[in-house]
Kinemage of the C-alpha trace (Angstrom):
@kinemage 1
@onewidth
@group {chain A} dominant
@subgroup {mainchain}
@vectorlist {calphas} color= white
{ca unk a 1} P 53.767 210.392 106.781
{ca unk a 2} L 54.438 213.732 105.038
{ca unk a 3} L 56.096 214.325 101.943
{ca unk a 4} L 59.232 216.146 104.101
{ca unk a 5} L 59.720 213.582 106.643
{ca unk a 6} L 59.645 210.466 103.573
{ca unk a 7} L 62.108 212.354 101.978
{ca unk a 8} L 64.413 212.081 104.786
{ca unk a 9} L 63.135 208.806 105.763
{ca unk a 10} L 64.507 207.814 102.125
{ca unk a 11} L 67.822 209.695 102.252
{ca unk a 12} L 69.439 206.750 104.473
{ca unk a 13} L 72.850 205.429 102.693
{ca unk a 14} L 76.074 203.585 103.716
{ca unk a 15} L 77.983 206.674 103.639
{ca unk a 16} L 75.347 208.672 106.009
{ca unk a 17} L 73.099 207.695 108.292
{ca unk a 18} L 70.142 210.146 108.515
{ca unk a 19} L 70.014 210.592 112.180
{ca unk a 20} L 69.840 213.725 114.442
{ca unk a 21} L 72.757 212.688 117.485
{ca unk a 22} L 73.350 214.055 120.679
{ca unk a 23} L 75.473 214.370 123.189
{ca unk a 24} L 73.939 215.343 126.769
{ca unk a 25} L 76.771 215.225 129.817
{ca unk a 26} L 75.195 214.856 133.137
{ca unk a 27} L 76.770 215.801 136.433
{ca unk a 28} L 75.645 212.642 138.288
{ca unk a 29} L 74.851 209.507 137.029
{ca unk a 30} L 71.482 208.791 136.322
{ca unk a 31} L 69.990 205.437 136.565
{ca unk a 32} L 68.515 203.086 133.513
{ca unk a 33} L 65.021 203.487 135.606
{ca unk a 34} L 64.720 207.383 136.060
{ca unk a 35} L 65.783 207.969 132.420
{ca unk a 36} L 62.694 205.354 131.419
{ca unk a 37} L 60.618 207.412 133.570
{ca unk a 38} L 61.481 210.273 132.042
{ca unk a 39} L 61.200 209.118 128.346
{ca unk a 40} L 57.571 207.341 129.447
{ca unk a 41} L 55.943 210.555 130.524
{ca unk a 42} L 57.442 212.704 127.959
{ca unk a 43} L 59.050 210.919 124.798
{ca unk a 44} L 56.163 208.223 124.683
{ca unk a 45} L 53.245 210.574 124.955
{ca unk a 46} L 53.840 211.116 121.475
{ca unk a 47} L 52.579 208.777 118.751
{ca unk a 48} L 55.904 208.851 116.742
{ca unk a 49} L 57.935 207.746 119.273
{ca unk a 50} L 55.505 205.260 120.085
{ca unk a 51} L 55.768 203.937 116.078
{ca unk a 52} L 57.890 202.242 113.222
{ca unk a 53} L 58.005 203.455 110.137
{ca unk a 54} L 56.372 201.554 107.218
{ca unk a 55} L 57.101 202.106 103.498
{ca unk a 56} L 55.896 200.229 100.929
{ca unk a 57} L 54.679 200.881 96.913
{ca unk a 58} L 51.847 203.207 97.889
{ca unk a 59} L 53.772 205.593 100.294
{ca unk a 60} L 55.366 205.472 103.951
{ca unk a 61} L 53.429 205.836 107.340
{ca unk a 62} L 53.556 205.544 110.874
{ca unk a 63} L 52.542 202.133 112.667
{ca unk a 64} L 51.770 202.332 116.572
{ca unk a 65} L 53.493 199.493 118.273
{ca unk a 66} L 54.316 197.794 121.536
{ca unk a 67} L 57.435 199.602 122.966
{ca unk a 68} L 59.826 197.883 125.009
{ca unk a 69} L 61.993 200.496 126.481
{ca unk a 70} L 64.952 198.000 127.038
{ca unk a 71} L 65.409 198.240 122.793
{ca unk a 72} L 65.810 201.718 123.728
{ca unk a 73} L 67.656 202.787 126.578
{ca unk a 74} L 71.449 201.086 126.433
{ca unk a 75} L 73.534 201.407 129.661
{ca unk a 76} L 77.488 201.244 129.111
{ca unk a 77} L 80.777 202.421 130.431
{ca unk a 78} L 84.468 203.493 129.053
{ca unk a 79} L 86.517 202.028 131.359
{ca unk a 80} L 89.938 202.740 132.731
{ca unk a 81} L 92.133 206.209 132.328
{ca unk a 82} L 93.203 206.306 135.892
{ca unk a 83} L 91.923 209.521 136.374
{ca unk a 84} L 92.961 211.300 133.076
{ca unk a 85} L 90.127 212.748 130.263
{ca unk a 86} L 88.998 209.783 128.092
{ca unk a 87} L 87.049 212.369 126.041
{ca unk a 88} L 88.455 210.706 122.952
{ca unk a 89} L 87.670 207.793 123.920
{ca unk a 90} L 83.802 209.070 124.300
{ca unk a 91} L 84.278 210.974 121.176
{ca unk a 92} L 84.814 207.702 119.562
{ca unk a 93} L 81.594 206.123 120.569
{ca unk a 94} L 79.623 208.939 119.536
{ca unk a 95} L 81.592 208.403 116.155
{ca unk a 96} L 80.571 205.015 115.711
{ca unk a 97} L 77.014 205.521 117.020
{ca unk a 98} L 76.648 208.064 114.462
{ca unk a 99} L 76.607 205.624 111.578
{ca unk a 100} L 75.181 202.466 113.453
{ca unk a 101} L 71.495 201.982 111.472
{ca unk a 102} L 68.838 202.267 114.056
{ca unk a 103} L 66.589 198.522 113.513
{ca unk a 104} L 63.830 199.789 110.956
{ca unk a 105} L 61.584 197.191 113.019
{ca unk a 106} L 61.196 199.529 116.173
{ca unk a 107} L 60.661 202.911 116.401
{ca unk a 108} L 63.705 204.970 115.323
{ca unk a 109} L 65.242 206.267 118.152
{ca unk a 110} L 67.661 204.485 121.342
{ca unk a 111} L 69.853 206.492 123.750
{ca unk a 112} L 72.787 205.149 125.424
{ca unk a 113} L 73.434 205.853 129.425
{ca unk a 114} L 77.798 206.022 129.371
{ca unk a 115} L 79.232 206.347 132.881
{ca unk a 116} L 83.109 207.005 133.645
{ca unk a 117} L 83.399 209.838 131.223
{ca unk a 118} L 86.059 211.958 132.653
{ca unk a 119} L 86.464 215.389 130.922
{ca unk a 120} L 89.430 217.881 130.298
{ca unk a 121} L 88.173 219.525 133.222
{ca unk a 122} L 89.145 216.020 135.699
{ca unk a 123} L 85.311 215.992 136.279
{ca unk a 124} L 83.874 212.811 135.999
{ca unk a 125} L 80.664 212.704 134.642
{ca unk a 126} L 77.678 210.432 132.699
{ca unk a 127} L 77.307 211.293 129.255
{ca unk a 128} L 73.774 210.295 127.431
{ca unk a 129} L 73.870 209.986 123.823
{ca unk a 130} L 71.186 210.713 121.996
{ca unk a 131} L 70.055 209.164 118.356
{ca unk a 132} L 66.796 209.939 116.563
{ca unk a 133} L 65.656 209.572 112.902
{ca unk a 134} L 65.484 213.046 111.082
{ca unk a 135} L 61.727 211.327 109.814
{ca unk a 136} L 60.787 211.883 113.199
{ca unk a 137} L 61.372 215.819 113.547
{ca unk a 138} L 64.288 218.309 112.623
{ca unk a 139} L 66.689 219.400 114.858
{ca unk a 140} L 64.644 222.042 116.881
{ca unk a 141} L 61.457 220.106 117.649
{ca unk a 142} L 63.885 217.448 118.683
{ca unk a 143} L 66.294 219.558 121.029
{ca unk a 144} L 62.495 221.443 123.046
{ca unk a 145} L 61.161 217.430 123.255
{ca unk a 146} L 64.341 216.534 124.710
{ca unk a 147} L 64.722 219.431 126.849
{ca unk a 148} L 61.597 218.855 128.111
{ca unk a 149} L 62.538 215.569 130.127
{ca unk a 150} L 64.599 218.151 132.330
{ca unk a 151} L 63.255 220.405 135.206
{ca unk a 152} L 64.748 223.760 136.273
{ca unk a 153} L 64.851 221.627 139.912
{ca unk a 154} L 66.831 218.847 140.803
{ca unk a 155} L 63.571 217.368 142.681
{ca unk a 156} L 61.391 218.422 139.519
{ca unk a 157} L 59.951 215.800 137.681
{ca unk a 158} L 58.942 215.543 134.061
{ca unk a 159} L 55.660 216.827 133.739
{ca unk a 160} L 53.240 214.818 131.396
{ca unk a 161} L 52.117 215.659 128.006
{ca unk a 162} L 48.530 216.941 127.377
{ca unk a 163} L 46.186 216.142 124.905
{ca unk a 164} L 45.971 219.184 123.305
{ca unk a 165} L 49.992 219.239 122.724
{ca unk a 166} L 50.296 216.180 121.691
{ca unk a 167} L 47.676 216.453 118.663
{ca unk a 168} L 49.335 220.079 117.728
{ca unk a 169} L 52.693 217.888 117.534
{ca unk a 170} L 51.102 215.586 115.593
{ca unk a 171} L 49.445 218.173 113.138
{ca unk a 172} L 50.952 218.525 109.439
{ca unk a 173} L 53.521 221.427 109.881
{ca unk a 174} L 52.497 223.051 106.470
{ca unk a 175} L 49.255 224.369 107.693
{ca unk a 176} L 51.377 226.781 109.950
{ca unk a 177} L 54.117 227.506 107.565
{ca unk a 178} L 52.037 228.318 104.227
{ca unk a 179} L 49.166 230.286 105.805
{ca unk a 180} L 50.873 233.605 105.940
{ca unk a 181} L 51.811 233.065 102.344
{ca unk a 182} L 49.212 233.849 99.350
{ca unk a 183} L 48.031 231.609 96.938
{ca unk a 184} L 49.970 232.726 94.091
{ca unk a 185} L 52.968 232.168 96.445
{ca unk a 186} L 52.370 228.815 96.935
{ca unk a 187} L 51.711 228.114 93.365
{ca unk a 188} L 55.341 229.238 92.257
{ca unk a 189} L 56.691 227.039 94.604
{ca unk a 190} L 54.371 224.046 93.835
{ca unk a 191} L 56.873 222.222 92.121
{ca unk a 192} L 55.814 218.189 90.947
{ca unk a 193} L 59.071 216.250 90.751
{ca unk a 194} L 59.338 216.521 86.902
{ca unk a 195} L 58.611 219.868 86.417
{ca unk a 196} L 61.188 220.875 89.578
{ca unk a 197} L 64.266 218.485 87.439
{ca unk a 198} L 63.348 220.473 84.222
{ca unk a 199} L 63.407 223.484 85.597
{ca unk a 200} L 67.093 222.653 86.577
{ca unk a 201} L 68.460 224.124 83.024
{ca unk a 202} L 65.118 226.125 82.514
{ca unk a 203} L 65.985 228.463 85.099
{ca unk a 204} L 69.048 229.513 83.373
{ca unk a 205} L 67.419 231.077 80.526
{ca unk a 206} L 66.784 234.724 81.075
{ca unk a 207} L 63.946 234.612 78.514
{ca unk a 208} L 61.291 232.497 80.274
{ca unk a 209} L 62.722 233.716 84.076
{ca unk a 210} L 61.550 237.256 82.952
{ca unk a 211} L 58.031 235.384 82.173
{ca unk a 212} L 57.935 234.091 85.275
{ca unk a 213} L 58.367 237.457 87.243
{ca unk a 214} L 55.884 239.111 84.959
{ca unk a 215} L 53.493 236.700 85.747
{ca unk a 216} L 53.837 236.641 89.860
{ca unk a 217} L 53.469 239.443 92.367
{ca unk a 218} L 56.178 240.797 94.173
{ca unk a 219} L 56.386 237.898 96.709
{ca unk a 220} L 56.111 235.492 94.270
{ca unk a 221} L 58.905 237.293 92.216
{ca unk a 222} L 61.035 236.842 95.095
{ca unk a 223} L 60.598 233.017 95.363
{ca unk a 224} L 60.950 232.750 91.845
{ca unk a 225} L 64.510 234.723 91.991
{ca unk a 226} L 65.532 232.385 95.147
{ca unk a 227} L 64.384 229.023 93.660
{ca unk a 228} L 66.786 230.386 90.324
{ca unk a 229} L 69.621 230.958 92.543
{ca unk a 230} L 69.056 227.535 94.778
{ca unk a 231} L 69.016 225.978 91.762
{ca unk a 232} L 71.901 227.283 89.399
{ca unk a 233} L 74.281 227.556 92.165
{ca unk a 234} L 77.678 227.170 91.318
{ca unk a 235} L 80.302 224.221 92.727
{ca unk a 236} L 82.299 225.777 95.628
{ca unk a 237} L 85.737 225.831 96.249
{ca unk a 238} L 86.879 222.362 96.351
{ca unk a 239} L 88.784 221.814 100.067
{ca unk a 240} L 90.147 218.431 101.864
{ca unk a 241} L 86.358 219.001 103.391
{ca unk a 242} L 84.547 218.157 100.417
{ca unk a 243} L 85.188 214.390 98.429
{ca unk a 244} L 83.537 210.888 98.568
{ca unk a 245} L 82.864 209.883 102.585
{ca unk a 246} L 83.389 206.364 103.141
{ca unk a 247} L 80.641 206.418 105.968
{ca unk a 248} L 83.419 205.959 109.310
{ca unk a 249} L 82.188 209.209 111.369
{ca unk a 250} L 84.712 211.104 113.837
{ca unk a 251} L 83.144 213.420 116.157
{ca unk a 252} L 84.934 216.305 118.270
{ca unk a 253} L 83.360 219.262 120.636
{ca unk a 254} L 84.509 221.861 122.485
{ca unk a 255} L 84.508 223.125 125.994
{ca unk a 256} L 81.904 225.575 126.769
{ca unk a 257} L 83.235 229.212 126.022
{ca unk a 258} L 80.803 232.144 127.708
{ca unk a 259} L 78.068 233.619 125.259
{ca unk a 260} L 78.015 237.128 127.353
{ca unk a 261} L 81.429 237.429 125.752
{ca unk a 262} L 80.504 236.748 122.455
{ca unk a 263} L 77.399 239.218 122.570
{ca unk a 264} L 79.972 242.070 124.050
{ca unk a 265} L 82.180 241.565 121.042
{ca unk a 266} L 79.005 241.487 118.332
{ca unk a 267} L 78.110 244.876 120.160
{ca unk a 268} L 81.618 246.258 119.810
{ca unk a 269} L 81.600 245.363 115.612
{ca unk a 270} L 78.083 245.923 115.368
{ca unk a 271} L 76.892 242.971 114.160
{ca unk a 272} L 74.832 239.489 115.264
{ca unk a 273} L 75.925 236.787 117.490
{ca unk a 274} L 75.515 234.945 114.987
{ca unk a 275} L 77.721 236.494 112.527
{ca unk a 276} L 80.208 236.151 115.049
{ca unk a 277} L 79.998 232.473 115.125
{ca unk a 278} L 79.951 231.848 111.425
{ca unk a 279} L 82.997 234.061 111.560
{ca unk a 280} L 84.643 231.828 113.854
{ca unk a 281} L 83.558 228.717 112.063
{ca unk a 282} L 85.235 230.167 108.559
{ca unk a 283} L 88.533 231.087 110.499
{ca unk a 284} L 88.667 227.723 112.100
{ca unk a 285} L 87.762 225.936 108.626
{ca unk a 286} L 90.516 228.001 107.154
{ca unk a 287} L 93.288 227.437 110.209
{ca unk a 288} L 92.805 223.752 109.540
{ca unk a 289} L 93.642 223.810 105.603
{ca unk a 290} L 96.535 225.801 106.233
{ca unk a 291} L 97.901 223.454 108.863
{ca unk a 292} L 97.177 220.722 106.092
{ca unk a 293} L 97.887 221.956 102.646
{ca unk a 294} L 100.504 224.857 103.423
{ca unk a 295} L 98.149 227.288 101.092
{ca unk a 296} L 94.589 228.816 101.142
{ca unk a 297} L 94.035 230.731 97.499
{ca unk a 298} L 92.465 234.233 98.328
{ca unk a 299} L 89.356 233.224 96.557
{ca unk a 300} L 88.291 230.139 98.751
{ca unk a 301} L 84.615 229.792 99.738
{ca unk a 302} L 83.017 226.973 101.822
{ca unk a 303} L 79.356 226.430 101.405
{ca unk a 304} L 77.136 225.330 104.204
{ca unk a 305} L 73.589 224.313 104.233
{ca unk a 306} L 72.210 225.918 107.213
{ca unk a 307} L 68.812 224.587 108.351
{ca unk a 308} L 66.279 227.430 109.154
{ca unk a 309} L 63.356 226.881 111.368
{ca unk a 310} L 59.665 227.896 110.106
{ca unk a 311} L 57.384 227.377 112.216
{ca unk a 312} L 55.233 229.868 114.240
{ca unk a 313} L 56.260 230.812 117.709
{ca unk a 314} L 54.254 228.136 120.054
{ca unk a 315} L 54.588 226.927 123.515
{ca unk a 316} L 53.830 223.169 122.452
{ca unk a 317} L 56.154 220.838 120.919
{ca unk a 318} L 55.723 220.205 117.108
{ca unk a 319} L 57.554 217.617 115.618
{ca unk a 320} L 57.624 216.592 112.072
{ca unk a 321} L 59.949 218.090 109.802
{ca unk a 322} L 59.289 222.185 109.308
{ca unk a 323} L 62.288 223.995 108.162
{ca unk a 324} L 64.269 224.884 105.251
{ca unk a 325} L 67.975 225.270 104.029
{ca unk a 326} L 70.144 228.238 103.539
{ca unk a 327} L 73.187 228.315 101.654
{ca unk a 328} L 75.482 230.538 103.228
{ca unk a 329} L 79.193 230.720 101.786
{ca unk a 330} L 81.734 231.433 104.013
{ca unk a 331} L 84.923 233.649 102.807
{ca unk a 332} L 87.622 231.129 104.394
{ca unk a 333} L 90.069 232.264 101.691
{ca unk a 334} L 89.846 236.044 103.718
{ca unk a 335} L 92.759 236.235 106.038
{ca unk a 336} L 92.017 239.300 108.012
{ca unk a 337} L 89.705 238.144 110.476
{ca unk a 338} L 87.804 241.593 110.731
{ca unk a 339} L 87.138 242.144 107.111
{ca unk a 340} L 85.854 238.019 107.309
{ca unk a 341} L 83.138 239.273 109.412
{ca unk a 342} L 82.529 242.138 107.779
{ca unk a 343} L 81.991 239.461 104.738
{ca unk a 344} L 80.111 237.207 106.529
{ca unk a 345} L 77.561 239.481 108.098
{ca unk a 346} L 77.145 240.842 104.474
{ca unk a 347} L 76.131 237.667 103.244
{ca unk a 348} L 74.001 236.631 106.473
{ca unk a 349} L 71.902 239.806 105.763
{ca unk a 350} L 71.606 239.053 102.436
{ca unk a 351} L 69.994 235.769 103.233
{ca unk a 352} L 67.617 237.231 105.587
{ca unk a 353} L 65.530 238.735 103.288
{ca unk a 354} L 65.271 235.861 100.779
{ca unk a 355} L 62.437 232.973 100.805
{ca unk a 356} L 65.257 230.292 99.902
{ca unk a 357} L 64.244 228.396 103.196
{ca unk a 358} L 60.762 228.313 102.066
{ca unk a 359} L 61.845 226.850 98.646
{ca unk a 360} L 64.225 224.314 100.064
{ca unk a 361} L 61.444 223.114 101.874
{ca unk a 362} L 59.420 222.692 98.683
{ca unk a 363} L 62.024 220.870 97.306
{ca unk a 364} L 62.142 218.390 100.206
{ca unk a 365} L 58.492 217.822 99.561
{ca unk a 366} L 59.425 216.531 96.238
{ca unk a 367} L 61.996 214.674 97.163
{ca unk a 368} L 59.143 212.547 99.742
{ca unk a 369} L 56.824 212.406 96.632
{ca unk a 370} L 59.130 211.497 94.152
{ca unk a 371} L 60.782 208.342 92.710
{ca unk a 372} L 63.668 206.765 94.732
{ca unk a 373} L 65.706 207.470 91.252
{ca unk a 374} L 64.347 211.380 91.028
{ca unk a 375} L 65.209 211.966 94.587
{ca unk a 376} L 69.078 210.581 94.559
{ca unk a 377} L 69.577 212.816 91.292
{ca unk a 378} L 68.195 215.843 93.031
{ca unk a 379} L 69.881 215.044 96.206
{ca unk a 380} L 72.907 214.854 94.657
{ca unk a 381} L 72.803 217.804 92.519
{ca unk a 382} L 72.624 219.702 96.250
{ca unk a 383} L 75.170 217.583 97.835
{ca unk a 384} L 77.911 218.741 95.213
{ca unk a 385} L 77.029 222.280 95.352
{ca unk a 386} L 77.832 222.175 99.303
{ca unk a 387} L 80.726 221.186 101.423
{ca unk a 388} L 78.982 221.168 104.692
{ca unk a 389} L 75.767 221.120 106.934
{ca unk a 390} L 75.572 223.678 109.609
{ca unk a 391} L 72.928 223.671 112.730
{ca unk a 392} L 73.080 227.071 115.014
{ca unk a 393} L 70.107 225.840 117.962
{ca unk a 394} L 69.569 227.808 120.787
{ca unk a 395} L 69.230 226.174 124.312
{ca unk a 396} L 67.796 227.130 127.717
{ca unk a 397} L 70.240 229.838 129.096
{ca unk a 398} L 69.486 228.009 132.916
{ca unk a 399} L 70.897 225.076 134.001
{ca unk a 400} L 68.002 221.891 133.833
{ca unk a 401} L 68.227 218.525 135.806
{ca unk a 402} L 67.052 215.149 135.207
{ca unk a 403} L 66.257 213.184 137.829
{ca unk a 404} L 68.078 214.771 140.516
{ca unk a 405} L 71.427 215.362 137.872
{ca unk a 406} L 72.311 218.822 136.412
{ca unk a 407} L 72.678 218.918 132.690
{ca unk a 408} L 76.304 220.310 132.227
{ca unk a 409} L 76.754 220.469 128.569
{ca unk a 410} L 74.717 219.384 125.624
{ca unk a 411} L 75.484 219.166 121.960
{ca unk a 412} L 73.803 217.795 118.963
{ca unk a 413} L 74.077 216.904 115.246
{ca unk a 414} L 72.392 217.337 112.158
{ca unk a 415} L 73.119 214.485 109.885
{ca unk a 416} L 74.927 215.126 106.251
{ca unk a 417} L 73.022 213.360 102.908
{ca unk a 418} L 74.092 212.315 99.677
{ca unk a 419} L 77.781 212.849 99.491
{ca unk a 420} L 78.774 215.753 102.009
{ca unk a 421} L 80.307 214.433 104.817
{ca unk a 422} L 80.873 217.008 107.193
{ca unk a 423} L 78.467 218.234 110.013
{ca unk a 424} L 79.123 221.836 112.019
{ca unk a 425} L 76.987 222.434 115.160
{ca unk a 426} L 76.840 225.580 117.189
{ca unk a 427} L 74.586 225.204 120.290
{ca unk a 428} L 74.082 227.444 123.208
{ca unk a 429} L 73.299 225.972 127.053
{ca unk a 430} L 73.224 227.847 130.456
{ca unk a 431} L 75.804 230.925 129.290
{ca unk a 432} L 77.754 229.100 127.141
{ca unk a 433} L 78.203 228.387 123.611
{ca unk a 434} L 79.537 225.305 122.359
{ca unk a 435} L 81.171 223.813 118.704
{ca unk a 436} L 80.940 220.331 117.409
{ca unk a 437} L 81.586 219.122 114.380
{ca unk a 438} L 81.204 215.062 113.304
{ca unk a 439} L 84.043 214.400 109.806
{ca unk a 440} L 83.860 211.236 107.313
{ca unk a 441} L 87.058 209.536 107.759
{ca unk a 442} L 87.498 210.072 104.020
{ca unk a 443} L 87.975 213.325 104.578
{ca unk a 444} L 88.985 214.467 107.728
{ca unk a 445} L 90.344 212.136 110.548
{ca unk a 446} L 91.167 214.391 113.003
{ca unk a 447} L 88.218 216.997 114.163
{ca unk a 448} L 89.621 218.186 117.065
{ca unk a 449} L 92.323 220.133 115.089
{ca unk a 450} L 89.537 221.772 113.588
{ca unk a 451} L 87.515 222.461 116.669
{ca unk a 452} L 90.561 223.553 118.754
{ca unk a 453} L 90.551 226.654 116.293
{ca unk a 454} L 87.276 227.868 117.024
{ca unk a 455} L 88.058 229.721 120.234
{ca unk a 456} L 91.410 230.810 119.097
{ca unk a 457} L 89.611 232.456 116.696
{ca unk a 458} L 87.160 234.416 118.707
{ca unk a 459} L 89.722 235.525 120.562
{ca unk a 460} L 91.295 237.437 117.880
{ca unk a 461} L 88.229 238.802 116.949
{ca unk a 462} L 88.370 240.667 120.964
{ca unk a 463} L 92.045 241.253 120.673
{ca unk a 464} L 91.390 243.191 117.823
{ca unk a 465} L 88.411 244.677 119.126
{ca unk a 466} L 90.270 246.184 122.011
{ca unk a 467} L 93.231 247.352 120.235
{ca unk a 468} L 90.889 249.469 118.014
{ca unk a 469} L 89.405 250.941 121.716
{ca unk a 470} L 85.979 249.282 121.379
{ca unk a 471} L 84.125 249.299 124.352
């Protein structure tokens, strides 16, 4: 196992569960036998799925087993309602499923088959949830394997792995990552675990950091500058979202709202989708400690770790672990909404042109390859410098079936480690672009006052928009 997926293999703890969940609602139910179908010609033709993970003294692996997919595939129903949404009620589940430990004896994934979910909409529908250990792959290898159980045909069946696919998936994802990088590149990032916690304070002294960017190229200056500012980061701004989580998850999504709008509105301001989004995300985050605290100070900033995918553009599945993190601090203590996104597509561009995912990803390398002890105190030292972890994947833009059923909505989770217990997810599906967001009961027990704001504050965002006669 590599260094990157034993570091998040190790990261497991009562107060978060290091699992990637999702939430997939299905049109029509789907029975136990076509989902096991499905997960034998796709899920199963890759070794990890197939495999437990084994840790002892010497290092962690994975060991090929047997696979019984009854340990795997859980059918259930929430009963009763008379007709009315039990979306809390599902909500719930996916709460409790989100900290439920998946049995370290099997291989580290299960999904559940609900039926009787009955949304805000009066639809009734079958929701499958979705749990897989991070140590298996990160959130967008995950969400193409999923994805590619489902046809763009109701009478289209999974089509079977190949050879060649499955040993690119099984390939070490740093021989794609680090070969456009040079040498000297990779040697200013080639931190061992000791060196990386004594550089904590080292990087602080302006002295030896002007050595350091004397001695590199210009690349390798550039890493060196991101790795000081990953790693000197100050606290943030210290919210009802940020404390000790007690490990009882609540989960809450949103309804689908239409992604053509949102890319009108980036056109009218000139900006990215995705600056849109975060926009929406800060307004919301703000809304919701206004509602609870009476006050937001002008000066409040959120930070979220947002995971950034690096691997090359391929047609085959990769899985593994291959991305970094990106600290991007959003400006909830801005009121105006415009001048927020002005702010927050300042700081998105910013980030674009920084190698800060590359170093994160160094640093979960030596996380994987260091003591237990070494990688709670540098997994720590992140945890309090962040308030959040924030996924942004994007999904097939036509609807996909399984096994006769159209895929109506999907939404998934990245989990939250050492002590930050709150999870954002943005995830776009068939012309529409969803929230979720999963809360530590410590913290937050009510999400869906928090997602209820997102749309509410898109819409101001186009309000404004047309009252300054954009297009």
């Amino acid at each position: 196992m590599s260094a990157v997926d034993t570091a998040w293999l190790r990261m497991d703890s009562d107060s978060n569960q290091m699992m990637i969940v999702g939430v997939a609602m299905m049109a029509q139910p789907i029975a136990p036998e076509g989902l096991k179908e499905a997960l034998e010609t796709r899920f199963l033709a890759y070794r990890r799925f197939r495999s437990r993970a084994v840790t002892d003294l010497a290092g962690s692996w994975w060991e090929e087993q047997e696979v019984d997919l009854d340990d795997h595939v859980i059918h259930t129903r929430i009963e009763g309602h008379n007709g009315t949404s039990n979306k809390p009620a599902l909500q719930a589940l996916v709460g409790q499923l989100s900290q439920q430990p998946l049995d370290p004896d099997k291989p580290l994934w299960q999904m559940h088959l609900v039926d009787n979910c009955i949304g805000e909409d009066g639809k009734v529908r079958q929701a499958l949830i979705v749990r897989i250990h991070h140590c298996i792959a990160d959130g967008v290898a995950l969400v193409r394997v999923f994805m590619s159980m489902f046809g763009q045909h109701p009478d289209e069946a999974p089509k079977a792995v190949g050879k060649a696919a499955r040993e690119e998936a099984e390939a070490n994802p740093w021989d794609q990552i680090l070969s456009p990088i040079t040498a000297t590149s990779v040697k200013a990032i080639d931190l061992s675990s000791t060196m990386f916690v004594k550089s904590m304070s080292m990087w602080a002294d302006v002295d030896k950091m002007a050595e350091r960017l004397a001695t590199y190229g210009q690349t390798a200056a550039q890493l060196t500058t991101d790795a000081v500012k990953l790693t000197t980061m100050a606290d943030d701004s210290h919210t009802l979202f940020k404390g000790k989580p007690n490990g009882r998850k609540h989960v809450s999504w949103s309804e689908p709202l239409p992604l053509s709008e949102v890319k009108t509105i980036s056109k009218a301001y000139g900006c990215s989708v995705n600056d849109i989004l975060m926009s929406a995300v800060a307004g919301a985050l703000r809304g919701y400690l206004l509602s609870a605290d009476g006050f937001v100070a002008n000066d409040c900033e959120v930070r979220v770790m947002v995971p950034v995918n690096l691997r090359k553009e391929s047609p085959r599945q990769k899985l593994g672990n291959a991305f970094g993190l990106v600290p991007l601090v959003l400006p909830v203590g801005m009121e105006d909404p415009v001048a927020r996104l002005a702010e927050v597509q300042k700081r998105m561009n910013e980030l674009k042109g920084s190698y800060t995912a590359l170093v994160a990803m160094s640093v979960l390398g030596v996380l994987g390859a260091s003591p237990k002890q070494v990688q709670n105190e540098i997994q720590n030292f992140f945890a309090r410098k962040a308030t959040a972890v924030m996924s942004n994947v994007p999904g097939p833009q036509t609807p996909l079936y399984l096994a006769g059923s159209q895929l109506d909505q999907i939404m998934f989770w990245v989990p939250q480690s050492g002590d930050i217990g709150v999870g954002v997810s943005i995830l776009s599906y068939n012309g529409g672009v969803q929230f979720g967001i999963v809360t530590d009961d410590a913290l937050v027990r009510d999400p869906d006052n928090v997602i209820a704001r997102f749309a509410p504050e898109f819409e101001k965002l186009v309000l404004l928009a047309l009252m300054d006669g954009c297009p």
